[in-house]
Every structure is written in structure tokens, then in C-alpha cells.
Phi, psi and omega in degrees: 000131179081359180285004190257287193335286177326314207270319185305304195316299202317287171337343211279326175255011164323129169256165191261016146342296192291321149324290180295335159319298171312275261271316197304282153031279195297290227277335158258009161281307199260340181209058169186156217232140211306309183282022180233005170278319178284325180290326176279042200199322179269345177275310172315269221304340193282355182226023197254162166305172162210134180218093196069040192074003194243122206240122177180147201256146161252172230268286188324319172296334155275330185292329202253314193292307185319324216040079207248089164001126152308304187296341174284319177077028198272030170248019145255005149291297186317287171010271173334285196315304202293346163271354166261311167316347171261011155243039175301118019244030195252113181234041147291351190264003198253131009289156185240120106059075182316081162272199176273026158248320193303310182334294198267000144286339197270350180261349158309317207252320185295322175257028191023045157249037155295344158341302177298324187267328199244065185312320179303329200263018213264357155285338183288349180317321179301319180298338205278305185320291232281345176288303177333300174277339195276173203241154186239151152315311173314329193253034192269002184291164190274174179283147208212149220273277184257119157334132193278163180325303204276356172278311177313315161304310175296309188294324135351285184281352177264126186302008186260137157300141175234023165300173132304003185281352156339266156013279170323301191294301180282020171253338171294312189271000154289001173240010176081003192278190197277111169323157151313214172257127182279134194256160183264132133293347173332128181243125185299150171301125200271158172282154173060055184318151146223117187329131190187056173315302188319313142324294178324144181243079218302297193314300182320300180312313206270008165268295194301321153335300210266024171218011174052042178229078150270336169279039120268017166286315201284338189297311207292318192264051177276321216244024167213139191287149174344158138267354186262330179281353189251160192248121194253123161329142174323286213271337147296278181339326183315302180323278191330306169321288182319308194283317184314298182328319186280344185253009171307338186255026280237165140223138167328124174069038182235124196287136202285313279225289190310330181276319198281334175307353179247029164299015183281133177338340194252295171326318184292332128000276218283345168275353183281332177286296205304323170299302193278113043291328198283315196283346178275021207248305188257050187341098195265339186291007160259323179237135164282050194197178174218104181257170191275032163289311203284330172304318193262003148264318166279319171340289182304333189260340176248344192204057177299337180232030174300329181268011156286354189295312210303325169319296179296346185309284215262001152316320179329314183297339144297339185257133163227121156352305191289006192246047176313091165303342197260354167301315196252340140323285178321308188265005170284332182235035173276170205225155205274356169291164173241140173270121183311149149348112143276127147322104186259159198292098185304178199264101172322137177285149197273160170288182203281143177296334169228118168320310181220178174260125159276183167294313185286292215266138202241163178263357147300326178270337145322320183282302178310326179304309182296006170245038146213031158197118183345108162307353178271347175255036165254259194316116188068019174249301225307175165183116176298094147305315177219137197214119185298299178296007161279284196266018171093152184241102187189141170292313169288343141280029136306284183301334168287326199278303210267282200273044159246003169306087194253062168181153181325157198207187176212115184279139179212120160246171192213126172186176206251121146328109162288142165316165184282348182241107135001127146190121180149171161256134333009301190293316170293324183301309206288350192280340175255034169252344192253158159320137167296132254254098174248019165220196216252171183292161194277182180270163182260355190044181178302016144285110181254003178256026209022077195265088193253167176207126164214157190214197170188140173278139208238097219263003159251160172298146170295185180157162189269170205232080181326295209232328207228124178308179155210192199120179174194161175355317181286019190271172183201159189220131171216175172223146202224340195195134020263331161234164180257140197204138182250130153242145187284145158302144156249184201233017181288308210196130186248054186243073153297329194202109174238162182205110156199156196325352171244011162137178185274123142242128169268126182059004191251147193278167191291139169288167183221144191317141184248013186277344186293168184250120192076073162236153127294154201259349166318130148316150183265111164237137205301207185255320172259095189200149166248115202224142182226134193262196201272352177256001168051027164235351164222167167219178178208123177275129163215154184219114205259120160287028162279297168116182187062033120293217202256344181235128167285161218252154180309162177288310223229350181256095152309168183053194193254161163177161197216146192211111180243122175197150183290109180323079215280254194258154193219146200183120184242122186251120164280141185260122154169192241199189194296322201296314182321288159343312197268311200286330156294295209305279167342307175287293170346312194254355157272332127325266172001323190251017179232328189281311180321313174301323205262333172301343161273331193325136162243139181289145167294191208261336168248099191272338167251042147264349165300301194304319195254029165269330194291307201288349178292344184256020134112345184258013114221184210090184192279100178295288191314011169276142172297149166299176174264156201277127172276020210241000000 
């Protein structure tokens, strides 16, 4: 009671330098734990410049500890990013200084565990990337190496310590010894105030929440320009993107250094195709930019874990090589005996991230996938169930490969656009099984060979579909080429998924018998769908923005299109691990052993007391004779 006048009265001429001192303070306090404040500590200082006393990482020093490819060329963008992140939540303070506090924001924010302190903020990382990346007029200067003098001086000159004892303090009181003295904030209220909701940068409030300083978050964003004005280059992002793709498969404390060795020109290509389907996505052929209207709507619906590779990335920074525990154990309890040499143990080689490579999927388009369905159910979970240029392109080799799979799975097709005329009779044949074509092909983006790749997750065991589709809520329809784009199940219909004798359908209702009088004889296609006829040889994607199917209509794409094209490769993947696995092995071979049975029967050696048991059970012989009298 009475603490907000007093707290304002102490407070009142606070910077926010010194704000951002507390919040590192607090992140290292709360979300790391005393040995992993020492292993971060030792890795800063063992690599940092020095200038006049001042400890600071410069672009190369950070780009060579990350092992940040070369051949890509995204390492002054991480760079950019980590210096507008180390001046969180102030971003006027930005580009900021790599100290050992900017350092331990930026790994704070880069592994998300600010979670523990800033529970509120905890949806906002994306605004905070695209401001990180995006370009203002003010900010057009290149990204810069060494700090210039007079910033280093000013910083020099400020009263929050920018040592490491920040550091030193919270590792003490994270071990229970006695904290400092606790402080208060408040800032006065800036004049002619203005609303700009729009604005707001929910993680930056719930860090200043948690330091009773929130008016000065609205003061600092007088002095930094809209985010509705800024843009992130094309060709940077391109960059950013390609390194997302390589470290999506990322594994904790796992060197970056194992990935960049399948860097080869022809790999590099191919990520470069796969980027550009992700960036036609935010259509830059209308803007030399990416504004955040279009970001922060498809991020969340097509591409919600494109920024997890960055979590393990940035782990590194916990582990420092140079810290043996088992050293420092060892010399604590040795005894004047000497223990022989252990031999150590090379490292098991991991299994492969993909068991085998298809005609589609790759470990570039595995990575694209993975950035909208969790990576821990991809990567070394896949298993080819059905691979068209292996087992033939037919529905009944589906149904042997495929629906004994009793856990989720991934449809994935590849084929060229047909033309707008028919031409072939194949081609005419599959066009007078569909409705006539009233919208125009989808776009192409910088595939000019008219290449489409579209699939879908398909979350129940397959099974033929009589009278009723299946599926539930987790299912997804996507497109991967020319651009990438995801739709949600919706719950308007649920005729998610049919498998029946006239082909594969997604989102399209169960065919219905064509024998009624007056029906069209026409296939049915929903307003959001993917339909493969019964010969698996063409298909047709279509998308009615009227809507009210079984899939909701794009996020970030106006209008209608229909995309009919001839079927290249077909590919069905099962998601799970060995148990799965084992568990199709099993049902195989139990078929196998029941078919192996009935391929034995054999007749006895008296064949006509066989011939009249049979006929007493009715299966062969004159069935329409009445029995015989049992009495």
C-alpha cells in the first residue's frame, strides 16, 4: 500500500539502460541454472574482443562459434538479429553492443526460455525476429564489426555495471546465497500520449510488467519507427530461410558443423528452390520487402516452427568445451593410487535422418514440411510405405503397403499442369470425369515448368471409405511447390479423406452411386481439395474462396484456382518409430500366414466322402435340394 508514489519519487530518473541491466539480472537469475551461467561465461570470455576493458563478441566471433555456413551467406543477419535482440526490450537501444548481458538476452530469446519470467509474452517471438530483421530508413547503415569509440565510452560512463558480475550475482542467488537489495521503477508518464495498440510489443511489456517499469516501453516507442513501415529484404530472408532449412534437424549440443559438410552445389540449389516456394508464399513479386502484415499472418498458419532450428543453435552457449566435470570430480576424490586409462568410446553414429530419399521427399522438402508439423514426429520417424516408382501406381498397391500402417502418415504428390485444352485421349478422358474448369490455374511462382508438389497429413490408419469419409481435426492439405501454403481441417465437413475404387480424395465428399437418374456423373470436389483418380495418373487441386469445406481457404491468397495435372511421383510416408514399424511387420505376416493357409487346403484321400461333406454343407452340388430326414 502506498508503494507506487514512493517507488515512482526513488525511480523517477531511471534509464533505461539501467532497466535493461535489471531484466538480464532477472534472466539470469530465473532461467539458467548456476552451472549453466558458468559454462555461458566461459565461452563469452574465451572468445570475446577487448577494448579499453570492455568485453564484446563481433560478427565473425559469433558466425565461427555458431558455425554458421559460409556458402549461404546468413551471417550478418544472425549478427543484425542478435544486436537488435540484445537491446530487449528497448529498441531504441538497438544495434546494441554483444555484451555479456546483450549475449544473455539474446540466448534467453533465441531458446525461448524466457518463458519462465515473461509468461505473457510468451506468442510474441515472431514480432520480435521480423523487427530484428527488418530494415527502417534510420537503419540503413551495414551491420558494423567493432563498436565505434564513442559508443564504447558512453557505455563506459553509465552507472549499471555491464561487467559480468550481473552474472556472478545471479549465479550466487540462484544457489541460495543472499541477494542484493530489491529495486523499484517507475517512470513517468511521457506527455500527449498516444494510443498505437497495434503496435505494442506484448514480450517487451511483460518484461517491463515484471519490472513495474511499463510506461516506459510506450516513451522508448516514440523513438522507433512503425513496424507497420518496415520491410525485410527478399534476398536477405531468402538467406535466413536456406539456414533455417539446414539446422531444422538440429539435435541438442549437436555441431551445426555435421550439416554444413552436405553443403554441395547441387544441395545448395536445391535449397534455394525450396526457399523460394517458402518466400512466394509472402508474394515479394509485388514488394521489394516482406511487411509484417503478410508475416505475421502466414507464419502462424503455414510456417508456426520455421524458428525452431534456432533453439539448439543457440544452446551451444551453455555447453563450453573447456569445463571438464568429470575432471574436476575425479580430482577432488583422488587417492595416490593411479587408475589405468579408460579408453573413450567414439560417439554411435546417429541413425539417418531419412532412411531412404524418394522422387519427392528429400531432406530439403523434410525440413519444409518441418515447419509446420513438429520435427520430432519427422526426423528418423519417416518410414516409405509406398513409393509409386517402386510398387507401381495402383490403388491396390496402396492398400497392401499402406493400410496396415496403424499411426499417421503423409501423402505427398508431384506432376506438371496440363494444359487448359485437353490433348490426348487420357487427358479428355480424365477431363470428362470432372466438373467444367471455371477457375484459372493457381500461381506460379518462380517455377516456370509448371512443377506443383501438394500432399497432405493424414492422422488415422487408412481403410476404404464405403458411405463415409475419415479423418479428424489434426489432418492438413498443403502445397510445397510452386508455393508453399497450409490448410487447416475445419469442422463445416468432415470428408476429409476417401479411398475408394474411383480414386484418392482429400477434402471431397464420398462418391455416390451413378446409377440414380438425373445425378451427375461428374467427380465431386470439395471447395478446398485434392483429388487422384483411380488410375493414379492425373490430379486436381482446387480452391473456391467461397469456402465451407472440409479445409479453410488460404490465409495470405485471394481468389479461386484450379490446378489439373499429370501425375509424376506418388509417396506415402508413415510417421512413428520402431514400435509402429514392427507392429506393420506383424500384420504382414500374419496375412502372409493366413493366405500361406488357405494356399494349403488340401483334399483328403477319400474323395467321395469329401465330395458329400461338402455337399452336406451346402458348397457344392445341387444347393436347392431339400436335407435329408434326421430322425
Amino acid at each position: 500500500m502506498g508503494q507506487g508514489p514512493s517507488d515512482e519519487k526513488v525511480a523517477r530518473n531511471v534509464s533505461t539502460e539501467h532497466l535493461s541491466h535489471e531484466l538480464a539480472l532477472r534472466f539470469a537469475k530465473k532461467c539458467f541454472t548456476p552451472l549453466e551461467i558458468t559454462h555461458f561465461k566461459d565461452i563469452f570470455r574465451s572468445l570475446a574482443d577487448d577494448q579499453d576493458g570492455m568485453q564484446y563478441w563481433k560478427e565473425e566471433t559469433l558466425c565461427r562459434f555458431l558455425v554458421i555456413p559460409d556458402a549461404l551467406g546468413p551471417g550478418p543477419l544472425i549478427y543484425q538479429m542478435a544486436t537488435y535482440l540484445g537491446a530487449f526490450p528497448f529498441p531504441s537501444l538497438a544495434p546494441s553492443i554483444l555484451t555479456i548481458e546483450a549475449m544473455l538476452k539474446v540466448v534467453v530469446i533465441m531458446t525461448e526460455r524466457y518463458r519462465t519470467v515473461l509468461k505473457r509474452g510468451g506468442t510474441d517471438r515472431n514480432k520480435l525476429f521480423f523487427r530484428s530483421l527488418a530494415v527502417f530508413d534510420r537503419r540503413m547503415s551495414s551491420v558494423y564489426e567493432k563498436p565505434p569509440q564513442d559508443i564504447l565510452e558512453s557505455v563506459r560512463d553509465q552507472k549499471v555495471d555491464t561487467s559480468d558480475a550481473v552474472l556472478d550475482e545471479a549465479r550466487s542467488q540462484a544457489a541460495g546465497e543472499e541477494p542484493r537489495s530489491a529495486r523499484g521503477f517507475s517512470i513517468d508518464k511521457p506527455a500527449n500520449e498516444e494510443d498505437e495498440e497495434e503496435d505494442d510489443d506484448e514480450l517487451a511489456l511483460a518484461a517491463l510488467e515484471s519490472l513495474n517499469a511499463i510506461e516506459v516501453f510506450k516513451y522508448d516507442q516514440r523513438a522507433d519507427t512503425k513496424i507497420h513501415h518496415a520491410q525485410i529484404p527478399v534476398d536477405n530472408f531468402r538467406r535466413l530461410i536456406m539456414l533455417l532449412l539446414v539446422i531444422a534437424p538440429l539435435d541438442a549440443q549437436e555441431s551445426l558443423s555435421r550439416h554444413a559438410e552436405r553443403l554441395t552445389p547441387k544441395r545448395i540449389e536445391s535449397l534455394r528452390e525450396v526457399a523460394d516456394s517458402i518466400l512466394w508464399s509472402f508474394t515479394p513479386e509485388q514488394n521489394a520487402g516482406i511487411f509484417y502484415q503478410s508475416f505475421n499472418k502466414i507464419i502462424p498458419a503455414s510456417l508456426p516452427y520455421i524458428f525452431d532450428g534456432l533453439n539448439p543453435l543457440f544452446e551451444h552457449f551453455l555447453f563450453s568445451k573447456n569445463i571438464d566435470l568429470s575432471r574436476r570430480k575425479r580430482s577432488s576424490t583422488s587417492t595416490p593410487m593411479t587408475s589405468p586409462a579408460v579408453p573413450q568410446v567414439p560417439d554411435a553414429p546417429l541413425e539417418p535422418l531419412l532412411p531412404r530419399e524418394g522422387d519427392i521427399l528429400n531432406l530439403d522438402i523434410l525440413s519444409q514440411i518441418s515447419f509446420f508439423i513438429k520435427g520430432n514426429n519427422l526426423f528418423r520417424r519417416l518410414r516409405p510405405l509406398y513409393l509409386g516408382a517402386d510398387a507401381g501406381f495402383s490403388l491396390g498397391s496402396i492398400e497392401q503397403k499402406v493400410f496396415n500402417w496403424r499411426a499417421p502418415s503423409i501423402l505427398l504428390v508431384s506432376g506438371t499442369r496440363l494444359s487448359s485444352a485437353p490433348e490426348g485421349t487420357r487427358e479428355r478422358s480424365f477431363a470428362d470425369t470432372l466438373p467444367p474448369k471455371r477457375f484459372p490455374d493457381g500461381a506460379l511462382g518462380n517455377n516456370t515448368r509448371g512443377r506443383v508438389i501438394f500432399g497432405a497429413y493424414i492422422d488415422v490408419p487408412w481403410k476404404h471409405t464405403h458411405k463415409e469419409a475419415i479423418g479428424g481435426s489434426g489432418m492438413l492439405l498443403f502445397q510445397l511447390s510452386p508455393l508453399h501454403e497450409v490448410f487447416q481441417a475445419s469442422t463445416l465437413s468432415r470428408d476429409y479423406l476417401t479411398f475408394t475404387n474411383t480414386g484418392i480424395g482429400l477434402g471431397c465428399p464420398p462418391p455416390r452411386p451413378r446409377n440414380v437418374s438425373g445425378m451427375s456423373s461428374h467427380t465431386a470436389l470439395g471447395p478446398v481439395s485434392l483429388m487422384l483418380d483411380s488410375s493414379l495418373e492425373f490430379g486436381v487441386f482446387t480452391h473456391d474462396s467461397t469456402g465451407g469445406g472440409s479445409f479453410h481457404t488460404s490465409q495470405n491468397r485471394k481468389g479461386d484456382w484450379q490446378d489439373r495435372f499429370e501425375i509424376e511421383h506418388l509417396e506415402i510416408w508413415g510417421c512413428g518409430g520402431d514400435e509402429e514399424a514392427e507392429r506393420q511387420r506383424a500384420a504382414w505376416a500374419f496375412e502372409e500366414r493366413e493366405a500361406e493357409a488357405r494356399r494349403s487346403v488340401k483334399m483328403g484321400r477319400d474323395k467321395e466322402a469329401d465330395r458329400a461333406l461338402l455337399e452336406m454343407a451346402g458348397l457344392v452340388g445341387n444347393h436347392n435340394a431339400s436335407g435329408g430326414s434326421m430322425g
